[in-house]
C-alpha positions, 0 to 999 in steps of 0.5 A, a space after each residue: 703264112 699259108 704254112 704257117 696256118 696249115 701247122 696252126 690247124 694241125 695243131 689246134 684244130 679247122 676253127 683254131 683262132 688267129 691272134 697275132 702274126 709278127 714278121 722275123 727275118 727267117 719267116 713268120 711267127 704266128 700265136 692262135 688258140 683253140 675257140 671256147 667250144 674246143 677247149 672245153 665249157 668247164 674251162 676259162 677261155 684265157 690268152 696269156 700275154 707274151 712275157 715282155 719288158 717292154 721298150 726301155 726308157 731313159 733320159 738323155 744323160 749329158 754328163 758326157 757329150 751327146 752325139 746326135 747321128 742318123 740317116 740325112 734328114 732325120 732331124 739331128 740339127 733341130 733336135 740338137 738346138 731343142 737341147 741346146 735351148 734348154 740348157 740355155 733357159 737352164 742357165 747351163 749355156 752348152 758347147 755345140 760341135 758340128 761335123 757336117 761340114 759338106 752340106 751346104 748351108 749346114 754350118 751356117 744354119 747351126 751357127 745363126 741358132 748358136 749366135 740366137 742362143 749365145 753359146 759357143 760353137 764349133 766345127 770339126 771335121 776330123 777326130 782329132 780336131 773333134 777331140 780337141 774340140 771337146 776337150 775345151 768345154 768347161 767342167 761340167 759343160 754340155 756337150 751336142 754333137 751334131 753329125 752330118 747325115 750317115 747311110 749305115 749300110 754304106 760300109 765306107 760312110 758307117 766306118 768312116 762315121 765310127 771312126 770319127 765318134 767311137 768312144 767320145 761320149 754317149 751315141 743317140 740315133 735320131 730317127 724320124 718317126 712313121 717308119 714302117 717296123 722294119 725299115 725303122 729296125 734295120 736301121 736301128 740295128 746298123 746304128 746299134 753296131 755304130 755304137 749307138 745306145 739311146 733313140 730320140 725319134 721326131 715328128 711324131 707330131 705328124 707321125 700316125 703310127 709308132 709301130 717303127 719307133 716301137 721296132 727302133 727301141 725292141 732293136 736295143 736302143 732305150 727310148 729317151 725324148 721325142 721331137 713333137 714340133 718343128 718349132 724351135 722353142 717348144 723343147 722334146 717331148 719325154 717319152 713316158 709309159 703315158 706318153 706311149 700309152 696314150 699315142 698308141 690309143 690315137 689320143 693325142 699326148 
């Protein structure tokens, strides 16, 4: 940062202004301006906005099955039975896969919310089993994977995760919200190489910032739905231009 605003004022002068800094893997950028005293009475004083799309937006598309995957504790299981609740109340009942087989209380805990629900369900540990698994799904069924929790930066658990989904159907990361900007991109970006394509962060109902969720979509991922409640019955929150406007003013949604 010290060089970076010694080239600043070379550039622009002791009293130009600081705008924004932005952290990069390889440094710091920085955007300044020169006060309205250096640029000149006769002139406006103007700061353009960097060119930007914004984070993208999409809806969960369930015309193909939907894998739920991320870091242990992220909220996968919950955010599965919230889909799941509302095909059902839809009078679309899905089927729901789990592959997590190795926590304890895992199965049983997807299970009992399946038995509430009245869906089917079903546990499959390997790609084949998995595979045929999604085969016995109706024509036009919903399908909701839930994956047991992954270490993208483990080598063996990352290959071993893509191994098992790789080319099944659409990939979400379910990321949960309040990360700092880089803990959340870094793991945006090792999901993103899993396959991943769509991003549904939770508990931004306890989350204060979205500076990590903002970081997860600017990776590559495009924002879908948002967990706002642990409870059950009350749904996903669809992530809107409003939405995010309206929690990065710190109004509530």
């Amino acid at each position: 940062m010290p060089a970076a605003m010694a080239q600043l004022r070379a550039a622009l002068g002791e009293h130009a202004v600081l705008l924004q800094t932005r952290e990069l893997r390889e440094g710091v950028e920085i955007t300044g301006a020169s006060p309205p005293s250096e640029a000149g009475d006769d002139e406006p004083w103007m700061i353009e906005p960097e060119p930007s799309t914004g984070p993208a937006l999409a809806s969960l598309p369930l015309d193909q099955p939907l894998f739920l995957v991320g870091t242990p504790g992220a909220g996968k299981t919950l955010s599965c039975v919230k889909l799941a609740t509302r095909e059902v109340l839809a009078h679309r009942p899905p089927l729901i896969i789990t592959t997590d087989a190795a926590r304890a209380g895992a199965v049983e805990q997807l299970a009992a919310f399946a038995r509430v629900l009245g869906v089917v369900f079903a546990v499959a540990t390997t790609r084949n089993a998995l595979t045929k698994a999604i085969a016995r799904a109706a024509p036009g069924q919903a399908v909701l994977v839930d994956t047991a929790g992954c270490n993208p930066f483990d080598p063996s658990a990352a290959k071993a995760l893509a191994s098992l989904i790789h080319g099944l159907g659409n990939i979400v990361l379910v990321q949960a919200g309040g990360l700092c900007a880089q803990e959340a991109r870094e793991e945006a970006r090792a999901f993103l190489a899993l396959g991943a394509t769509l991003l549904l962060p939770t508990r931004l109902d306890v989350a204060r910032r979205m500076a990590g969720t903002l970081a997860a979509a600017r990776a590559g991922l495009a924002m879908t739905e948002a967990g706002t409640s642990a409870d059950p019955g009350l749904g996903l929150t669809p992530i809107t231009p409003a939405f995010l406007a309206a929690r990065l003013r710190g109004r509530p949604e």
